[in-house]
C-alpha positions in Angstrom: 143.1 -91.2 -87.6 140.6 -92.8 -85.0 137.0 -92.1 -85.3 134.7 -92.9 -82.8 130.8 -93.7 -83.4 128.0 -92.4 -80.8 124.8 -92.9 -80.6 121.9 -92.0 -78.8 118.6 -93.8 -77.4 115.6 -92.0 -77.1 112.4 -93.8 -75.5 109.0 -93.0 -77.2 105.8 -91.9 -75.0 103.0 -91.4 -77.6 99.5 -90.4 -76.5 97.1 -92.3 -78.6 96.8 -89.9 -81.2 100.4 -89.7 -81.9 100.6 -93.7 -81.6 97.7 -93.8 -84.3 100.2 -91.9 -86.6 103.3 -93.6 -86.0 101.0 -97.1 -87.0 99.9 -95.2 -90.4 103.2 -94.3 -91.0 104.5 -97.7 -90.6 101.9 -99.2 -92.4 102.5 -96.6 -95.5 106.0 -97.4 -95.4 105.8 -101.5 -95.7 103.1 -101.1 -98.3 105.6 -98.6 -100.4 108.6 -100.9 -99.9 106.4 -104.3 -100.9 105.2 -102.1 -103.9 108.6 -101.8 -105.1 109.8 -105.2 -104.3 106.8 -106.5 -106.2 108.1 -104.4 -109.2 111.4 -105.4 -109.5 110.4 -109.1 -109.0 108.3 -108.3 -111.7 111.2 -107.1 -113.9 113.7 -109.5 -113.3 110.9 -112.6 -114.0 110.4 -110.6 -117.3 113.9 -110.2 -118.1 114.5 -114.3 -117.1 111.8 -114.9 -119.5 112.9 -113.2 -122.1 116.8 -114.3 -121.7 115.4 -118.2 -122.1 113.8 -116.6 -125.3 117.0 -115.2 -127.1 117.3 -111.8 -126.3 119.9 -110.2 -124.6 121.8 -106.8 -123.8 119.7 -103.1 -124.8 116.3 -106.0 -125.7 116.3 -106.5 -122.2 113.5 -105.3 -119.4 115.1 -102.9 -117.7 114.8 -103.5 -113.3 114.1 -100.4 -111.9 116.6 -100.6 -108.9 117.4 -97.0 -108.2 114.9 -94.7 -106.2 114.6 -92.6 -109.2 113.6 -95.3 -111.2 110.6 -96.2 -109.0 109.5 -92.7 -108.5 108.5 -92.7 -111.9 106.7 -95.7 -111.7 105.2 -94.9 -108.7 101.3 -94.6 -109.9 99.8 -91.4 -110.0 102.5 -89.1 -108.8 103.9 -86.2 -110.3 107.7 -85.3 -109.7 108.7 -82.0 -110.3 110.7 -82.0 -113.5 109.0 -85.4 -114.7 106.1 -83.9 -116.9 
């Protein structure tokens, strides 16, 4: 069976209002994606550090790679279900 892919293009006209948003928006969503870069940089330097001192397996860091994970870590918010 073929499937076939479309897509469509839509050009953007923002007043400067709406532009101002679009720019917060952005900027919230770099500094949320650095955040969790930063943190599992952080958890894989632990875990390096602790492999070259003899630990290994369930002693381990764990690296918070799913988007669940970093929810939790995320400082200051509640999930529902996480209290």
């Amino acid at each position: 069976m073929k499937t076939t892919l479309q897509a469509y293009r839509f050009a953007l006209d923002p007043n400067n209002v709406q532009r101002a948003g679009l720019r917060r928006h952005a900027g919230a969503c770099r500094f949320a994606f650095n955040w969790g870069l930063a943190r599992v940089k952080a958890a894989l330097a632990q875990r390096e550090a602790e492999e070259s001192h003899g630990l290994a397996g369930d002693l381990l860091t764990a690296v918070p790679w799913t988007l669940p994970a970093l929810r939790l870590a995320w400082p200051g918010l509640a999930w529902p279900g996480t209290r």
